[in-house]
DRENSEZA-761543 format. One record per residue: residue number from 1; residue in three letters; x, y, z of N, C-alpha, C in turn. Coordinates in Angstrom, 2 decimals, decimal comma. Example, Ala and Ser with C-alpha at 12.3 -4.5 7.8 and 13.67 -1.06 7.14 Angstrom:
<rs>
<r 1 'ala' <13,19 -5,69 7,80> <12,30 -4,50 7,80> <13,20 -3,30 7,80>>
<r 2 'ser' <12,85 -2,25 7,08> <13,67 -1,06 7,14> <12,90 0,03 7,87>>
</rs>
This chain:
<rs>
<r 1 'unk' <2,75 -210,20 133,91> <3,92 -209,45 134,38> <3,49 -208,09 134,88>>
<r 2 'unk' <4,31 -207,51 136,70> <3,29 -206,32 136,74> <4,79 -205,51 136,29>>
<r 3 'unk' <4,18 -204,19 136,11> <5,68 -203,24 135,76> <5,17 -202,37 137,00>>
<r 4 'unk' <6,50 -201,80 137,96> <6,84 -200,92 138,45> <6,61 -199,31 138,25>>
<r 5 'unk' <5,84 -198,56 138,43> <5,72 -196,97 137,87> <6,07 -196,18 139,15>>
<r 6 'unk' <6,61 -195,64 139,29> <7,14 -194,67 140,91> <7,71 -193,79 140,47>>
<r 7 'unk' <8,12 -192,97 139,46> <8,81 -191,47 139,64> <10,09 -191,91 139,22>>
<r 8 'unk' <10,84 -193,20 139,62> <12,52 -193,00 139,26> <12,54 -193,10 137,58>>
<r 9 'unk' <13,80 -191,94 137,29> <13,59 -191,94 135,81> <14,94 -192,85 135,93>>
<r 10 'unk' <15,15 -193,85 134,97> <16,36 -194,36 134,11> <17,46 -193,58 133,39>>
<r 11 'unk' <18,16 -194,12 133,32> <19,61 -193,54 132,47> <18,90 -193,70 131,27>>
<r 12 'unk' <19,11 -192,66 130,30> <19,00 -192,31 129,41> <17,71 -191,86 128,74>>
<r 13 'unk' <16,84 -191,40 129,67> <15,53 -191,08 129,61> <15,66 -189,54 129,66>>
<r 14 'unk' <16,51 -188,83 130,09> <16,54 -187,33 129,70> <17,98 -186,82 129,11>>
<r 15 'unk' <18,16 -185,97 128,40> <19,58 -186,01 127,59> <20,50 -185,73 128,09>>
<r 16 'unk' <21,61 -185,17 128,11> <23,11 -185,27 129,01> <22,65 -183,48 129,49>>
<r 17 'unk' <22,24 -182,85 129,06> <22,00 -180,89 129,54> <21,03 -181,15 130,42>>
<r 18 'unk' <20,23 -182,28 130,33> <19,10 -182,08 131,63> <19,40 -182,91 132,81>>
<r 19 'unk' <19,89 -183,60 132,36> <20,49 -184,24 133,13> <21,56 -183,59 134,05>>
<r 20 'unk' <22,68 -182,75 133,74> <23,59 -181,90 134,46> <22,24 -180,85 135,16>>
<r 21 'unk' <21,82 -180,32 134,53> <20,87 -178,98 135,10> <19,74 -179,31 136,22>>
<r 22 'unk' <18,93 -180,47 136,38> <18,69 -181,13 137,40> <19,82 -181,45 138,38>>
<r 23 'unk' <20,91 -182,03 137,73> <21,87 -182,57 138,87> <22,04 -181,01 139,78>>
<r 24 'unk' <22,34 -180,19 139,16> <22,16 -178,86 139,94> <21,69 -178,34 140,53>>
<r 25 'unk' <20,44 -178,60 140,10> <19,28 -178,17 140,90> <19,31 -179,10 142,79>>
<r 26 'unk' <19,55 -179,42 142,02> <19,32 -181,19 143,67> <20,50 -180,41 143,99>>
<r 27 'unk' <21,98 -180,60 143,98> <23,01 -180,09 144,54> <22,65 -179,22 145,41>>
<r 28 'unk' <22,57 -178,16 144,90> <21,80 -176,91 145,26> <20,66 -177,08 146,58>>
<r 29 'unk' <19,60 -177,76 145,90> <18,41 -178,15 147,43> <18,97 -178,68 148,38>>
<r 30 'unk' <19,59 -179,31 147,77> <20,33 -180,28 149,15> <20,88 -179,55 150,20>>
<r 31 'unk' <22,27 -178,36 149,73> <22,71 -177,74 150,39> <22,12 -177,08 151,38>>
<r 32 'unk' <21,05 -176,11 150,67> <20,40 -175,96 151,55> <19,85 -175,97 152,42>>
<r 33 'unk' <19,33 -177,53 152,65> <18,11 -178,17 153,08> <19,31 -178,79 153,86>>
<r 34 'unk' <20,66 -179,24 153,92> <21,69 -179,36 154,91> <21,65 -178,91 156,09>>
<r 35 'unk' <21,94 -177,43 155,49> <22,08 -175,61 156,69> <20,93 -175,96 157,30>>
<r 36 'unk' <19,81 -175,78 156,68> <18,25 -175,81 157,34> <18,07 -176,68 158,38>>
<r 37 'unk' <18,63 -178,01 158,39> <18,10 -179,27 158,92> <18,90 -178,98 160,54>>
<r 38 'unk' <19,98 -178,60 160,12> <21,27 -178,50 161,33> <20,24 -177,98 162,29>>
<r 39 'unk' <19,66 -176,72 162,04> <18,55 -175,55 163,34> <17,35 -176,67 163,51>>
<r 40 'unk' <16,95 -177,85 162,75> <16,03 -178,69 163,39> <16,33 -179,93 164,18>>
<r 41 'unk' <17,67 -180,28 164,04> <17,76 -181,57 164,59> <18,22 -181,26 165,76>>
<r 42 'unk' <17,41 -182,40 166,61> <17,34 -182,09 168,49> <17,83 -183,68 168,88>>
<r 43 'unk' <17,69 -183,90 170,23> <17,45 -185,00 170,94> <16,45 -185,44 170,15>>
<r 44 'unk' <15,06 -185,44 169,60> <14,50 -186,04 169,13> <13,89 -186,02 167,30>>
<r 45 'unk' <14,56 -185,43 167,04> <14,60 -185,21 165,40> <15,51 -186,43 164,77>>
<r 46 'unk' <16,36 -186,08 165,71> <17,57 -186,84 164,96> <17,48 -188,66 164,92>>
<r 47 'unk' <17,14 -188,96 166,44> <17,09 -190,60 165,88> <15,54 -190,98 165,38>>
<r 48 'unk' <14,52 -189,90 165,19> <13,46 -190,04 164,29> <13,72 -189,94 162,83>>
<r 49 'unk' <14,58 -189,31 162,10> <15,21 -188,87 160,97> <15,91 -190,47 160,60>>
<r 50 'unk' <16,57 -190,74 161,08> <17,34 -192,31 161,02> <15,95 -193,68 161,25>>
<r 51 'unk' <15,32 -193,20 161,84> <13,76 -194,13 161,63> <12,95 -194,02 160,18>>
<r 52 'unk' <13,30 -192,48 160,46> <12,10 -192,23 158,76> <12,71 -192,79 157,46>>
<r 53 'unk' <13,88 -192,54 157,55> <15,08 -192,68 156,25> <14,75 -194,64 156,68>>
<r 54 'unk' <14,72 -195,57 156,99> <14,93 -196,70 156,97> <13,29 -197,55 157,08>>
<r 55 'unk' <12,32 -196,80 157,47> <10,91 -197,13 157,16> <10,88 -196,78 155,45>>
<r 56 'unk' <10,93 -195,55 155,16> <11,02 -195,47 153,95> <11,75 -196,47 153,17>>
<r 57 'unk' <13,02 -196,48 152,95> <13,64 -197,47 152,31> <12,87 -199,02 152,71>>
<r 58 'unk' <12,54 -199,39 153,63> <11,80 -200,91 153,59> <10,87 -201,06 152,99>>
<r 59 'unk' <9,93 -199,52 152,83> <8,30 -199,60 152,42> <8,29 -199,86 151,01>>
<r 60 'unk' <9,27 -198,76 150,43> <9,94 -198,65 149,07> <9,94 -199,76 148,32>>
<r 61 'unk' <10,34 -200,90 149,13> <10,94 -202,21 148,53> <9,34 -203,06 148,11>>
<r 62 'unk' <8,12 -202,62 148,60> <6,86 -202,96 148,52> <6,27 -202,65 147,41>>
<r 63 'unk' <5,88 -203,06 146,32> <4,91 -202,34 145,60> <3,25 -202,90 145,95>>
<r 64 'unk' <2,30 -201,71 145,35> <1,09 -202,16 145,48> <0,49 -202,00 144,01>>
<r 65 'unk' <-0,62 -202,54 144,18> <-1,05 -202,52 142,40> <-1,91 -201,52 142,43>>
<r 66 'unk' <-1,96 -200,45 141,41> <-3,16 -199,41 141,11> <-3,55 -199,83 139,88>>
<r 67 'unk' <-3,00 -200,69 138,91> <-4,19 -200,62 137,42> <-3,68 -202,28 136,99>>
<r 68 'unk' <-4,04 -202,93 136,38> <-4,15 -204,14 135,79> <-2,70 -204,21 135,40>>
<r 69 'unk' <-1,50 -205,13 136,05> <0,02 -204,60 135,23> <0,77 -203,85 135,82>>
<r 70 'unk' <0,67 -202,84 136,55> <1,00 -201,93 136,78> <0,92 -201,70 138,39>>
<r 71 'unk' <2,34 -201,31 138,92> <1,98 -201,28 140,82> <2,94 -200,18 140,99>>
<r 72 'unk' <2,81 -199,47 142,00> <3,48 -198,33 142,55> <4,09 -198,75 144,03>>
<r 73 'unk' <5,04 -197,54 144,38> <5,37 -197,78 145,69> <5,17 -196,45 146,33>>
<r 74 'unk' <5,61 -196,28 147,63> <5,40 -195,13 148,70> <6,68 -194,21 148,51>>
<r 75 'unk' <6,72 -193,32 147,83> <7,82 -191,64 147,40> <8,24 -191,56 148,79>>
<r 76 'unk' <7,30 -191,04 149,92> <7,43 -191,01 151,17> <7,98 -189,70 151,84>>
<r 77 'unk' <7,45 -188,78 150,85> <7,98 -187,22 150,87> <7,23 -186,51 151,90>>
<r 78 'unk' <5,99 -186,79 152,07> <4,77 -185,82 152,95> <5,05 -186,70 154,29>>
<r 79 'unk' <5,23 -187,97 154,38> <5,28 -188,55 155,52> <6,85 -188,42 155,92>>
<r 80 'unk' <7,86 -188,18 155,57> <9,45 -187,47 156,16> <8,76 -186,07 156,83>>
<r 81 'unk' <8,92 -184,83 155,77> <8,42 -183,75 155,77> <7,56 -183,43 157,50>>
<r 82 'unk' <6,43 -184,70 157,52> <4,96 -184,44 158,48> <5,77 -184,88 159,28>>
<r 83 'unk' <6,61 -186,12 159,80> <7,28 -186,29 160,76> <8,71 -185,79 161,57>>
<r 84 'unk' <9,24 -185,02 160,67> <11,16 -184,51 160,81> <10,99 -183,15 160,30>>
<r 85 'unk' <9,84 -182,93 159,34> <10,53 -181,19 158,93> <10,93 -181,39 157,31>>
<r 86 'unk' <10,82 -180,47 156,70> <10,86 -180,42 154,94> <12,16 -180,59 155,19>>
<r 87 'unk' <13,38 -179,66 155,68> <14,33 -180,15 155,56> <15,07 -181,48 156,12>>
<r 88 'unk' <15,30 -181,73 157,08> <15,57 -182,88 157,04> <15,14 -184,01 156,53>>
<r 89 'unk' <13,26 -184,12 156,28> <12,66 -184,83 155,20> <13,54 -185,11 154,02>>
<r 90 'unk' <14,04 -184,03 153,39> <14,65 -183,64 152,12> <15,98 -184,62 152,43>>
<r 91 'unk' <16,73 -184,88 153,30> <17,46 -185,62 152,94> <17,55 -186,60 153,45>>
<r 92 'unk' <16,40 -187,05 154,28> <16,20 -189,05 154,40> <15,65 -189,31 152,96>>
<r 93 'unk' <14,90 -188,66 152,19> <14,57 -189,31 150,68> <15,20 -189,49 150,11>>
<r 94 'unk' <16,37 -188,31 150,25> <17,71 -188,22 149,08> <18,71 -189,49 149,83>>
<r 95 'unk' <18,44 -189,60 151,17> <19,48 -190,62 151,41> <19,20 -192,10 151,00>>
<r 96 'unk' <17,75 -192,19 150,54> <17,10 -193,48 150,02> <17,54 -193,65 148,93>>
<r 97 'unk' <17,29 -192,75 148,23> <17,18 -192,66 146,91> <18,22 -193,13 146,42>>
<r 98 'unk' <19,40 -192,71 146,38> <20,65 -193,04 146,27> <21,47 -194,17 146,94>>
<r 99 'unk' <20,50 -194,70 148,02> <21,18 -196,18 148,19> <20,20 -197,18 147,65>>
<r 100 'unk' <18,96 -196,58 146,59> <18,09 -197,73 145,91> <19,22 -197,54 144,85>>
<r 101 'unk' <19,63 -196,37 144,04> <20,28 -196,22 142,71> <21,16 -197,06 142,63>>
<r 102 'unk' <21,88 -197,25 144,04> <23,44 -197,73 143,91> <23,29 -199,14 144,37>>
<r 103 'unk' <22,71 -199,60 145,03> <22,35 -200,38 145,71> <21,46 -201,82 144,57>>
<r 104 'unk' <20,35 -201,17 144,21> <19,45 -201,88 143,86> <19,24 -201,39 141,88>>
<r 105 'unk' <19,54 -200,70 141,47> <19,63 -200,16 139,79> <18,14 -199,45 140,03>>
<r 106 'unk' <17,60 -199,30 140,86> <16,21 -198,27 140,90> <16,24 -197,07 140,89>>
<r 107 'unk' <16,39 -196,72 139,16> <16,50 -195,26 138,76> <18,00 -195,07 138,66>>
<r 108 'unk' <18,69 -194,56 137,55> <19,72 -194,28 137,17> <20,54 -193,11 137,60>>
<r 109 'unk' <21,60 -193,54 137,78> <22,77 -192,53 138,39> <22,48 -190,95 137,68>>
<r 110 'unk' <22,56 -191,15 136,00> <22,73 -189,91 135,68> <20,92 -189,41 135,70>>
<r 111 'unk' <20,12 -189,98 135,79> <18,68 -189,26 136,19> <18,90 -189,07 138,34>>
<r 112 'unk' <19,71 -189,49 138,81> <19,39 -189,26 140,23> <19,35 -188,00 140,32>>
<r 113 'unk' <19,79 -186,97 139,77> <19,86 -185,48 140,46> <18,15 -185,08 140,35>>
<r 114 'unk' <17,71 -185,66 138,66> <15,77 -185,33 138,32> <15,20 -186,19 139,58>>
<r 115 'unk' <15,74 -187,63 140,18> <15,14 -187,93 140,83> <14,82 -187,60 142,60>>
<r 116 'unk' <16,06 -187,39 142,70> <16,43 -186,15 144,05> <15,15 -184,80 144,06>>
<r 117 'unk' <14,90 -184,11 142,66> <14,79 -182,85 142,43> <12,75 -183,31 142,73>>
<r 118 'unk' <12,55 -184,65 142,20> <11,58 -184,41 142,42> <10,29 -184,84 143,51>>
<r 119 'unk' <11,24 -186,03 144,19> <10,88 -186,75 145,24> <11,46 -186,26 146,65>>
<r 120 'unk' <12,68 -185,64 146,21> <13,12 -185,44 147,97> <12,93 -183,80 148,08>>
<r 121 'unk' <13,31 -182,82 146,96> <12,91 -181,40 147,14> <11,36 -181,49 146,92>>
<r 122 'unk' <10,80 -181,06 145,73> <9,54 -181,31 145,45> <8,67 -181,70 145,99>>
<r 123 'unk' <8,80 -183,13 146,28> <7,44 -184,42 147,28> <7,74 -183,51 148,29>>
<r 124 'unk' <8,71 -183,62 149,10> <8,97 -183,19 150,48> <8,61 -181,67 150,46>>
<r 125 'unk' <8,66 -180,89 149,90> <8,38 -179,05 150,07> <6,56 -178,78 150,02>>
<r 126 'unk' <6,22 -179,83 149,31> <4,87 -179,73 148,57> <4,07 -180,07 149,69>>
<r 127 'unk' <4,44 -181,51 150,18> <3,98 -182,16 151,31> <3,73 -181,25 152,28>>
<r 128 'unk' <5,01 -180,93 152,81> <4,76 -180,04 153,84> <4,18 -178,72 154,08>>
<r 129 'unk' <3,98 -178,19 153,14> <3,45 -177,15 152,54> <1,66 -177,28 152,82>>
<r 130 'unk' <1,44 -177,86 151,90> <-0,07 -178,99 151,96> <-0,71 -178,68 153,73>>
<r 131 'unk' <0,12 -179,71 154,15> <0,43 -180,15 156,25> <0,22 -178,83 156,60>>
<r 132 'unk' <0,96 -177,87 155,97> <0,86 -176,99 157,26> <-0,20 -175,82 157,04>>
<r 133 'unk' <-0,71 -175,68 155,68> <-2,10 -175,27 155,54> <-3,03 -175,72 155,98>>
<r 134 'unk' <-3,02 -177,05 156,30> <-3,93 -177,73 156,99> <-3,47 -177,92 158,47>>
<r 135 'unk' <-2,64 -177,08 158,93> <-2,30 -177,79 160,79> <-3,72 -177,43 161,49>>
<r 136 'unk' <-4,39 -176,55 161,21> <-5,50 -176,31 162,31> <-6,45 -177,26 162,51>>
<r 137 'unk' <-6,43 -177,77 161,32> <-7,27 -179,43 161,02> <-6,52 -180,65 161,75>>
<r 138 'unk' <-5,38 -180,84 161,49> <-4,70 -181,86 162,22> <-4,29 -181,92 163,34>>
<r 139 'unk' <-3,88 -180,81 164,39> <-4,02 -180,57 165,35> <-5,85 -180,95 166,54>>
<r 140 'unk' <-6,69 -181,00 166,13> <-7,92 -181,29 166,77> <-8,11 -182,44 166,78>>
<r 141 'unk' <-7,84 -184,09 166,23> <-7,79 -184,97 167,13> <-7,14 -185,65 165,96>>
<r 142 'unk' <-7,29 -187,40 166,11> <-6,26 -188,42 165,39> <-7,08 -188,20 164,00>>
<r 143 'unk' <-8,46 -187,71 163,66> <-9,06 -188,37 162,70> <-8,24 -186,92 161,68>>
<r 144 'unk' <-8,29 -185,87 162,31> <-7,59 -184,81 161,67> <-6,53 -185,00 161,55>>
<r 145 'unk' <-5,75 -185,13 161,87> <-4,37 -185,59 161,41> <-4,23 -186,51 160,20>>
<r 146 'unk' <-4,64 -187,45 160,69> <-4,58 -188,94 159,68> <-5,29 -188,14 157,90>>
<r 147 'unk' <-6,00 -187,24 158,46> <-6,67 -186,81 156,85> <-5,57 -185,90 156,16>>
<r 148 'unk' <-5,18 -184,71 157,25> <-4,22 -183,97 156,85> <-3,31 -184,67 156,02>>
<r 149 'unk' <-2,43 -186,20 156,92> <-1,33 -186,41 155,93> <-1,94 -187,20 155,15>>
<r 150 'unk' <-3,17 -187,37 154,74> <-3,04 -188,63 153,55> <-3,42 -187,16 152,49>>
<r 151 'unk' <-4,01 -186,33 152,49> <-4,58 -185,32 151,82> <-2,68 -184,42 151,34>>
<r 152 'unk' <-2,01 -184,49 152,39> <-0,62 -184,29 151,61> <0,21 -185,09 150,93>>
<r 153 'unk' <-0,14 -186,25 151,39> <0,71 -187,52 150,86> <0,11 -187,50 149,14>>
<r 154 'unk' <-1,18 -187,28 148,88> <-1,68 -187,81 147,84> <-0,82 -186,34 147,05>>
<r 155 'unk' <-1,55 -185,42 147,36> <-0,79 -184,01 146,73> <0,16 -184,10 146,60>>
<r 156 'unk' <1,47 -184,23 147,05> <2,79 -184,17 147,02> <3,27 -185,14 145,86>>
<r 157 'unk' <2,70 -186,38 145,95> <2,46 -186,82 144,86> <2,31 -186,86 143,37>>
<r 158 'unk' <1,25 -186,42 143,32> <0,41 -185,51 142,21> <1,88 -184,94 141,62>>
<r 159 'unk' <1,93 -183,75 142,64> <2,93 -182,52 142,32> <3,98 -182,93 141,79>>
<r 160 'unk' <4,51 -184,42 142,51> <6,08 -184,62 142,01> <5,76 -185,25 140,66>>
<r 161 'unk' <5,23 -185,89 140,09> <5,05 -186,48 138,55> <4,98 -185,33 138,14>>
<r 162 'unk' <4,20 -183,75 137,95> <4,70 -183,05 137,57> <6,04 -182,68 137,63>>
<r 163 'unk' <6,61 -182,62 138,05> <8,14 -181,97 137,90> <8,94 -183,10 136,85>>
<r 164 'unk' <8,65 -184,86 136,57> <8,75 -185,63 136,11> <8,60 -185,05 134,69>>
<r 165 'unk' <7,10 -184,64 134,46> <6,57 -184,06 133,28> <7,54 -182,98 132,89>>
<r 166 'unk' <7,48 -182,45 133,50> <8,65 -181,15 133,46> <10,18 -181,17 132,78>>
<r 167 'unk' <10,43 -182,32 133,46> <11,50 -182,95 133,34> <11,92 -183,04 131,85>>
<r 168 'unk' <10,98 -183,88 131,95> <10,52 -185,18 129,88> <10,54 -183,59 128,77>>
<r 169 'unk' <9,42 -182,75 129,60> <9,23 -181,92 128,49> <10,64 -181,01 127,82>>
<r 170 'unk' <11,13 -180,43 129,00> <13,00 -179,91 128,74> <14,16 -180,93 128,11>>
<r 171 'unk' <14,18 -182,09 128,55> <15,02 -182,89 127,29> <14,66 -184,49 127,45>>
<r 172 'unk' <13,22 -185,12 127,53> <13,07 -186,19 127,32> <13,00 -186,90 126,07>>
<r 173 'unk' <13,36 -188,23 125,56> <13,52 -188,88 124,61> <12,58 -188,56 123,69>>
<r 174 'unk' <12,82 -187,87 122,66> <11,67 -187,64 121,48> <10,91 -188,85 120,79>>
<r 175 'unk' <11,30 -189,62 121,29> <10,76 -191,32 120,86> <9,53 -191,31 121,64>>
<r 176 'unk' <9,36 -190,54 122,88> <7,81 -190,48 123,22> <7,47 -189,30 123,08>>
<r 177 'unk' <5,92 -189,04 123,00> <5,25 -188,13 122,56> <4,47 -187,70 123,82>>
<r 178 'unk' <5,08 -186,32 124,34> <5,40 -185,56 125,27> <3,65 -185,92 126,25>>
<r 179 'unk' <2,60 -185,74 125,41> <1,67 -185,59 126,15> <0,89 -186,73 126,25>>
<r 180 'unk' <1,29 -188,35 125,92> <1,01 -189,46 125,82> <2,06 -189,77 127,35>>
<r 181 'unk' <3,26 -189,20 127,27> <3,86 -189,58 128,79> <3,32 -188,44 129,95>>
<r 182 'unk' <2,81 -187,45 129,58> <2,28 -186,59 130,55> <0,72 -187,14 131,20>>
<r 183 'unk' <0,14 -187,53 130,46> <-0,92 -188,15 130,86> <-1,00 -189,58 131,62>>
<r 184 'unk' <-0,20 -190,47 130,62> <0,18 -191,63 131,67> <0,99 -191,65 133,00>>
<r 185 'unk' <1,60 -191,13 133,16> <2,45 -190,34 134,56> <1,40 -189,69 135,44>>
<r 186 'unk' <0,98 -188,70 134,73> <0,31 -188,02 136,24> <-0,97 -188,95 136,07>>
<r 187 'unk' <-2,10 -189,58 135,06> <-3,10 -190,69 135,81> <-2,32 -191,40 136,42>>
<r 188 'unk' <-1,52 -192,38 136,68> <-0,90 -193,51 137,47> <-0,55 -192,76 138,83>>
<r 189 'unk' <0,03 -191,59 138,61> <0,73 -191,05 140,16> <-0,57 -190,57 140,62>>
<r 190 'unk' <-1,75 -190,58 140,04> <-2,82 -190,26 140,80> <-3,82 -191,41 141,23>>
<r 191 'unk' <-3,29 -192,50 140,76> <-3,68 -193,66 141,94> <-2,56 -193,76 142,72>>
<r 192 'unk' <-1,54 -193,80 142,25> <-0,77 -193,90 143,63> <-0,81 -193,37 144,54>>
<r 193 'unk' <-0,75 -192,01 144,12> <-1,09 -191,00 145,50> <-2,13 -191,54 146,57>>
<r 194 'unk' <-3,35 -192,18 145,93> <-4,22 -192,46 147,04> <-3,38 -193,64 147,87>>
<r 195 'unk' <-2,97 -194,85 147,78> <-2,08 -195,86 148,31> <-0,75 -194,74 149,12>>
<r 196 'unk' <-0,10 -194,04 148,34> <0,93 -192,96 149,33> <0,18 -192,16 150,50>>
<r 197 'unk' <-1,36 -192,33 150,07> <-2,05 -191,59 151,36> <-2,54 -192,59 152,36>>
<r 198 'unk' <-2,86 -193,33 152,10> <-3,35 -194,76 152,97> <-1,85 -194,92 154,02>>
<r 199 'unk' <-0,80 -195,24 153,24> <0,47 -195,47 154,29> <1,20 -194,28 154,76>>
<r 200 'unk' <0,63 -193,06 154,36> <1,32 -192,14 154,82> <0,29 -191,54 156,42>>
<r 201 'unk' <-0,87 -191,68 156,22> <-1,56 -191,70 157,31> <-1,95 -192,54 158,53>>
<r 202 'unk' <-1,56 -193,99 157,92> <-1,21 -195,21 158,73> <-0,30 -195,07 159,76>>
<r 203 'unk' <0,55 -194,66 158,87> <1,95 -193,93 159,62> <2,18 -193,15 160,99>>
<r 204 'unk' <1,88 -192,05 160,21> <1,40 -190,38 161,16> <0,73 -190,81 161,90>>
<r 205 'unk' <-0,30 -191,71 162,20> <-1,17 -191,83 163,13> <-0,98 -192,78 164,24>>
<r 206 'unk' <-0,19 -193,56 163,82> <0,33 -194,95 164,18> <1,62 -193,86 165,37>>
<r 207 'unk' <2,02 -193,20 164,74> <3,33 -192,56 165,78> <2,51 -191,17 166,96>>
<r 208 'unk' <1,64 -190,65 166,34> <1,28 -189,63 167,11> <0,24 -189,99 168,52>>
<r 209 'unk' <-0,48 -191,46 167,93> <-0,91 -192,31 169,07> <-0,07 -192,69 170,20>>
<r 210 'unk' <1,30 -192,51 170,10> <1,97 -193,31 170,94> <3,17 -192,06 171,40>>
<r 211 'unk' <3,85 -191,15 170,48> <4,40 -190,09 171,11> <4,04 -188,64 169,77>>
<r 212 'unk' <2,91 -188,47 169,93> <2,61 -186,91 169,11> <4,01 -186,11 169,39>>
<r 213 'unk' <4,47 -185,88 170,31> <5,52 -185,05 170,69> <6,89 -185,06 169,55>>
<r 214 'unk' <6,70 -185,96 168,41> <7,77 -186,52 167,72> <7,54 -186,29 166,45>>
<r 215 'unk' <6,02 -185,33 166,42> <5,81 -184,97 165,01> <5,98 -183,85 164,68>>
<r 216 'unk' <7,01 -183,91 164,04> <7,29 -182,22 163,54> <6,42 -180,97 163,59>>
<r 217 'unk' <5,18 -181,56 162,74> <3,83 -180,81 162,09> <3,58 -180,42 163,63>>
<r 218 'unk' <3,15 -181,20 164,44> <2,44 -180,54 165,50> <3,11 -179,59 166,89>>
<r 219 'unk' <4,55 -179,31 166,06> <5,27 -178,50 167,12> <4,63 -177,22 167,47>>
<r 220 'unk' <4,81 -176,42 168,20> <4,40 -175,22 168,85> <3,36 -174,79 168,34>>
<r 221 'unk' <2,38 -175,94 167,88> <0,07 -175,50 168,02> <0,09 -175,07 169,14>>
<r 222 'unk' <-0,75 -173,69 169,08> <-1,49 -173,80 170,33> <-1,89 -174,77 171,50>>
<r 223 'unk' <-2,27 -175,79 171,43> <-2,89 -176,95 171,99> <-2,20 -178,17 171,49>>
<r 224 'unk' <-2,01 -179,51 172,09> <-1,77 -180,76 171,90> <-2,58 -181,35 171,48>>
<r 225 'unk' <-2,37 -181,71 170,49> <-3,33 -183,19 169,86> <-3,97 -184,18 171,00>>
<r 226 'unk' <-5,07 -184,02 170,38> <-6,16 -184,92 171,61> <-6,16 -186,19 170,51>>
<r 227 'unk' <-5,81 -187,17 170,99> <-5,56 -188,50 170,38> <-6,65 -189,73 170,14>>
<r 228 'unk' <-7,38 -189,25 171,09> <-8,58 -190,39 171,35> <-9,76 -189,67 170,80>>
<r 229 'unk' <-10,37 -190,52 169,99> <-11,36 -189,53 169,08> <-12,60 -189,76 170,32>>
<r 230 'unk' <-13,45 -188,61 169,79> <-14,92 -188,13 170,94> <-15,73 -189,14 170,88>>
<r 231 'unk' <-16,08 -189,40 171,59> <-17,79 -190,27 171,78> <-19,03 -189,64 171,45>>
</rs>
């Protein structure tokens, strides 16, 4: 039997105060990241945003195996973020997220706000963050790019099981022992991350081969991405 590990927490895995205080938190990002998105979406943000939000949700439905038992899927925070922009990123995840919750029982209603907080703010802020420390690298041809986002994909990653940890540690079930789930969480999200970097660069590269012009990350570089690697 393999089990599922990806970040969504279950109902009743953090107590009813952390549960409201996350839900807040997400409320809150969201709003934001609303206002924000409005000044990014163009002629071409927008039916890329409705691409990203529905690649994601299909990929989602995939798991891959990282340990004996055990398989992960694609968060898909650095690859929104690298393609649409942190904000609008921020809410094709949140728009996943919440039609896996409701949709499919993947991850519980009253954990969706921790799960919002840490896959669609978090993955997505971190990601992009990551990307754009690295644009001078990804900007110089496909092989730079493709590293950039798997090198954010994996990070963003990483980062969001922390906030998970975070999570557990402020009001998770005292039935586990805080640093027995801190350790199993972030080792597992750190194989996953490498698999979130494999398809997150598959991705990015797969679209910038065919219209770069559509990737957020590489808006107003100096120079256009040279696509065809050197001889």
């Amino acid at each position: 039997m393999t089990t599922s590990v990806a970040m969504h927490m279950s109902d009743g895995l953090l107590n009813a105060p952390t549960s409201l205080l996350f839900g807040a938190v997400a409320v809150l990002g969201l709003a934001i990241a609303t206002v924000r998105a409005r000044l990014d979406l163009d002629d071409r943000t927008a039916p890329m945003a409705g691409l990203v939000a529905a690649f994601i949700f299909a990929v989602q439905m995939l798991n891959f195996p990282v340990l004996p038992g055990v398989s992960g899927h694609l968060l898909g925070g650095a690859l929104a973020a690298i393609l649409v922009g942190p904000w609008t990123g921020a809410l094709c995840v949140t728009i996943v997220l919440v039609l896996q919750s409701l949709l499919f029982a993947d991850g519980g209603l009253t954990a969706l706000g921790a799960n919002v907080t840490n896959m669609a703010l978090i993955g997505t802020a971190v990601g992009y963050l990551v990307a754009v420390a690295l644009r001078q690298l990804a900007v110089k041809n496909r092989i730079g790019l493709v590293t950039v986002a798997f090198v954010a994909a994996f990070v963003n990653t990483v980062v969001a099981s922390l906030g998970f940890v975070l999570e557990f540690a402020i009001g998770g079930d005292p039935a586990f022992a805080l640093g027995g789930v801190a350790g199993t969480v972030v080792g597992v999200h750190c194989l996953i991350g490498i698999g979130e970097g494999i398809i997150t660069a598959l991705t990015v590269g797969a679209v910038a081969a065919v219209r770069p012009d559509l990737v957020y990350l590489l808006r107003g570089t100096a120079r256009p991405l040279v696509v065809k690697e050197a001889s």
